[in-house]
N, C-alpha and C positions, 0 to 999 in steps of 0.2 A: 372570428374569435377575438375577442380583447384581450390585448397583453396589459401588464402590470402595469401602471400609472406610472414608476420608476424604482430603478435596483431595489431598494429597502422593501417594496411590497412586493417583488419577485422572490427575494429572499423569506420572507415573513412566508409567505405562502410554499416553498419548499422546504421549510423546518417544519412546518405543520401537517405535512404527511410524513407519518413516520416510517420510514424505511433502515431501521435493525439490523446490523445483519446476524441472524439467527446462528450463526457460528460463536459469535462472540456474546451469545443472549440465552445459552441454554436454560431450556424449563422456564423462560420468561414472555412466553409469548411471543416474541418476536415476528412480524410479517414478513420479514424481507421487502425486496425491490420494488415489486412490481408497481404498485398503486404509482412512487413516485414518477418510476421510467413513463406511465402511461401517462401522466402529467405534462412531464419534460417530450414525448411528444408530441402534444399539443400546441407547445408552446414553438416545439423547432415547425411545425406546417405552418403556425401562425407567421415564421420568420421565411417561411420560402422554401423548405427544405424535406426531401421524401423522408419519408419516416419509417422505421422497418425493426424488428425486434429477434435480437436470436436469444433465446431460451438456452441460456448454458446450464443451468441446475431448474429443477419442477419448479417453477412460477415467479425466477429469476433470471430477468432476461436482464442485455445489455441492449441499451436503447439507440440507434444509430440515426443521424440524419446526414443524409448526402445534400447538399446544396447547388445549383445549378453552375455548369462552367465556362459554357457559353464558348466551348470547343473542346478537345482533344489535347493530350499532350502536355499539358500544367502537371507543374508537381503537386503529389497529395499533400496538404496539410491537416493535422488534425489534429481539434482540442480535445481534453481529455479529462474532463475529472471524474472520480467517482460517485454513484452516489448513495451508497450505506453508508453508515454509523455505528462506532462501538455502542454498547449497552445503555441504557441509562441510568442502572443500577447505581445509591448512592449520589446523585446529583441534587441539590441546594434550590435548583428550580423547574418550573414546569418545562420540562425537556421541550416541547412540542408547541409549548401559548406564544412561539418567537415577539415577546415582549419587547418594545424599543424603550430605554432608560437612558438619560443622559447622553444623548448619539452612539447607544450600544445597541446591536440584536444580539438579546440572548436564546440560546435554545440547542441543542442535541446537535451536531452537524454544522452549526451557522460556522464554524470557521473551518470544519475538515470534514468536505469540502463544498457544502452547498451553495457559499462564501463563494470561493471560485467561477462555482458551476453558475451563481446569477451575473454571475458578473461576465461570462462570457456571453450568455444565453444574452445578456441585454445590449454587448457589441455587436451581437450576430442580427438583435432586432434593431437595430442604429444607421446598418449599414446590410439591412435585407435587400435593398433595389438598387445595391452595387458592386454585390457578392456575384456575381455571373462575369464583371468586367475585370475582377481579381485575375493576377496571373498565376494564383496558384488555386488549387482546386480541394476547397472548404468542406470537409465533415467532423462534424461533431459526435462524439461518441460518449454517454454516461455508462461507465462500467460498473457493475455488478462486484460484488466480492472483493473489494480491496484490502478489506479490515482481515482478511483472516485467509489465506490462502492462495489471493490473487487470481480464482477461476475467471471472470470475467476478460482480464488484459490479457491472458495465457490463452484464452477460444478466439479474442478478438484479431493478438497479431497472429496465431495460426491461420484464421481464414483471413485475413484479407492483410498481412503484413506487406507484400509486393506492392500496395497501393497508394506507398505515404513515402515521402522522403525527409518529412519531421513530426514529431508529435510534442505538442504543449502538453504537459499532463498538467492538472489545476492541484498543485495543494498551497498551503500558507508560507509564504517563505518572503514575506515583506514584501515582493513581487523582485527578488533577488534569484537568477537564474542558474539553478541546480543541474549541475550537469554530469557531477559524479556522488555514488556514495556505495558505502559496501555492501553488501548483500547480510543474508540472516539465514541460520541453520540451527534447527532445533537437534540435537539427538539425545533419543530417549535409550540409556543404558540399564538392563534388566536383570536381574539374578534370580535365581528360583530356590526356594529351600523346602526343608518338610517342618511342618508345624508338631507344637506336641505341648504338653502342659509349664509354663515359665518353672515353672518347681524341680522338674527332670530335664534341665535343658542339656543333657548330654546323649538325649535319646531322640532328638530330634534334628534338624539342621537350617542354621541360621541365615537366610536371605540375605541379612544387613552384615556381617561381617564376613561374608562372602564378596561384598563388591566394597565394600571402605580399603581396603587393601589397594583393588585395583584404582579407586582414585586415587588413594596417597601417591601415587608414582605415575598414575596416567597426566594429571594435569601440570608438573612443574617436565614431565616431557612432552608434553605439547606448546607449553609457554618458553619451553626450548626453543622450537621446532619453528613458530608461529612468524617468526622475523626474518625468517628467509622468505615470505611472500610479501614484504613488504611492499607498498605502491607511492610511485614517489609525490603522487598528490593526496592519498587520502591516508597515509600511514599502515602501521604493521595491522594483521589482522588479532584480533581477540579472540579469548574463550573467557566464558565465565559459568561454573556451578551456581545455578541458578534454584532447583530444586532436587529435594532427596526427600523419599520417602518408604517406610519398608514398613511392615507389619500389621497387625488389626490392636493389641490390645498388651499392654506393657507384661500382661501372665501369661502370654500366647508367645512363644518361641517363633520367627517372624516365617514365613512360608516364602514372602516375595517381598522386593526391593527393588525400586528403581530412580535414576540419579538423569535429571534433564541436564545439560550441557548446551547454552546460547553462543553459539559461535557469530562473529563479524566477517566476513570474508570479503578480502580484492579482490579486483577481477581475475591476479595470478593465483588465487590458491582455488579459485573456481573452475579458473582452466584448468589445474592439474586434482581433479576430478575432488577438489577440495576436502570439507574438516571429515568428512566420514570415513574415506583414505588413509585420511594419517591417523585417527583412531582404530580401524580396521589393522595396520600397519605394527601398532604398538599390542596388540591384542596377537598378531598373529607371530611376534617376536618373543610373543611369553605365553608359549602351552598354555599352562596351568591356570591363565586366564583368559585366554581365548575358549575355554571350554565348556566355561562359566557363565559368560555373559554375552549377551546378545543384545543386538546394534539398531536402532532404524529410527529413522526420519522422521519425524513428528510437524514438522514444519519448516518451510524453507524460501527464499525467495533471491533475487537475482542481485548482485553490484551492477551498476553503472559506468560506464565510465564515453563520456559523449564528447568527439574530437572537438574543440571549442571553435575552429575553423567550420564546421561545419553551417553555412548558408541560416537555416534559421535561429544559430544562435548570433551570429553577427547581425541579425536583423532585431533579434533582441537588446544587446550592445547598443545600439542604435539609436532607442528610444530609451536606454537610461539606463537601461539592467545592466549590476553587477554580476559577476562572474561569483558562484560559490560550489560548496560540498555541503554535504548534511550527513549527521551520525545516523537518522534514521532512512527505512527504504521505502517506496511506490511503486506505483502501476509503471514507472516511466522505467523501472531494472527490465521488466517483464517485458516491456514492448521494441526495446534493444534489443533483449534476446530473441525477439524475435522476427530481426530484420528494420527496426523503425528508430533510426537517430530521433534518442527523445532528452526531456530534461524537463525540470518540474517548475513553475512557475505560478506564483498567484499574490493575492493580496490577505493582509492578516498575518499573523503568527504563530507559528508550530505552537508555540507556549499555550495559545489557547486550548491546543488542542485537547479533547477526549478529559475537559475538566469536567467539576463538580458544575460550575457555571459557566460555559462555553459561551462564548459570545465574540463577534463583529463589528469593528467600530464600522458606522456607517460612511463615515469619509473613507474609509481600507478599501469597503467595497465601491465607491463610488470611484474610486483612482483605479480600483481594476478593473471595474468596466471600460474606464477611460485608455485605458493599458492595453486592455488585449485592443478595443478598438485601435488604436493607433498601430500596434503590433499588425494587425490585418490590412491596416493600410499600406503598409512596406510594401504588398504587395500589386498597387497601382500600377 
């Protein structure tokens, strides 16, 4: 099978399968994963490596390739980027024609993170017929479900997290080595009322001023609250009211109302069973609204925090990488959590990310090819 000619038409050719992820695409057609994973591989057998797919959602698999070790006993290493895509709803150009302009590719994904993903896939074909005499023991993993939930990295370190003792996860970070950031917690707060004509509003019962009370007091005590989990590298955790909505029709007395709350959290307020706790906490301290309203999860995903002594980040170090944090999260909260000292690394920039015109300069991705390659070398 022929691989790409080089990085830019690896990339060109994996922004051109569209892979969506239908969570973040509702009622827009969205395909999901699969066409790419079956792609990507093709592309890991062409570089040496068994190829094998587990289906975490219907026709959404994570694509895995093990590569030869040429013994027993190496530590696992694994790269990791994802490979869906927010929506493309709203973008300035053809999400999908990865257009090269001026040493840019533009297109859907080219920086978060198919960006990453060629650029590893094109170390891993650089250094196919030396990958078996590495002392650490090479898989590649393209996960499913980043943009919206994280199913993917959550099925991957459950089944096979005993098997790695780092993981590169690929997103844009100037190729600057992320090794801590907070985690995210959606919760969605609910009130119920009875509806009735806007004209008689004394004969019915109002949703929305049923729970405006309980913010007024819920939020300046939890911005109380929030600085006792402070972390001494990435700061106190946040909340922020993000959306509120209650009603059908300004003559309709509201029925129901409910108020999203975006929590940040550290790793201390996720160990002590974090922001749902302490809103549970303030709700069961005042009857009168605990009675009211009701609590759950809407979205959530993991902090980081990866000891910087740890072996593959000093191999990082090594070939140039700064040490950093990021305000946003990835696949690499989720793969800690589940046993796998990880940290996020790649070429490009968050800023690109999930714009109206996404795009890659092609020297970003041609230094990260060159980057992971050298990164894989450490291990000669």
């Amino acid at each position: 099978m022929r691989f790409p000619a080089s990085p830019a038409a690896l990339l060109q050719e994996l922004v051109r399968i569209p892979s969506v992820n239908p969570d973040c695409a509702p009622g827009q057609g969205a395909t999901g994963e699969k066409a790419c994973a079956i792609r990507i591989g093709e592309l890991l057998e062409a570089c040496g490596a068994a190829v094998s797919f587990d289906e975490v959602l219907p026709g959404r698999p994570n694509v895995i390739g093990r590569f030869p070790d040429g013994g027993s006993g190496k530590p696992g290493i694994l790269l990791a980027p994802h490979i869906d895509t927010v929506s493309v709803m709203g973008m300035s150009i053809d999400p999908f024609a990865a257009e090269i302009r001026e040493g840019k590719l533009y297109g859907r994904g080219a920086a978060d993170t198919k960006g990453t993903m060629a650029a590893m896939l094109w170390a891993l074909h650089e250094l196919r017929n030396e990958i078996a005499e590495l002392s650490g023991a090479i898989t590649f993993v393209g996960l499913m479900g980043e943009e919206a939930g994280q199913p993917g990295s959550q099925d991957f370190a459950k089944r096979y997290g005993a098997d790695f003792s780092f993981a590169l996860v690929g997103e844009p970070t100037s190729l600057e080595t992320v090794y801590a950031h907070k985690g995210c917690v959606w919760l969605k707060l609910s009130t119920k009322g009875r509806s009735c004509h806007g004209s008689t509003p004394d004969q019915g019962e109002n949703a929305i001023r049923k729970l405006m009370p309980v913010l007024e007091k819920l939020l300046p005590y939890l911005e109380a609250r929030l600085p006792d989990y402070t972390d001494a590298v990435l700061g106190p955790p946040s909340v922020s009211l993000g959306m509120i909505k209650g009603g059908s029709s300004p003559n309709i007395v509201a029925s129901d109302c409910h108020a999203i709350l975006d929590f940040r959290e550290t790793p201390a307020l996720f160990d002590k069973r974090g922001a749902q706790h302490l809103v549970k906490e303030f709700l069961e301290s005042k009857q009168a609204y605990n009675s009211v309203v009701t609590v759950e999860i809407i979205g959530e995903s993991c902090p980081l925090f990866t000891d910087p002594a740890t072996d593959g980040i000093r191999r990082l170090e090594s070939i140039g990488s700064r040490l950093t944090t990021a305000p946003w999260f990835c696949d690499a909260g989720r793969l800690a959590d589940g046993g796998i000292p990880s940290v996020a690394c790649g070429p490009g920039n968050i800023a690109q990310a999930h714009t109206k015109d996404e795009y890659l300069a092609i020297s970003d991705l041609e230094a990260g090819a060159d980057f992971y390659r050298r990164f894989l070398e450490t291990y000669r």
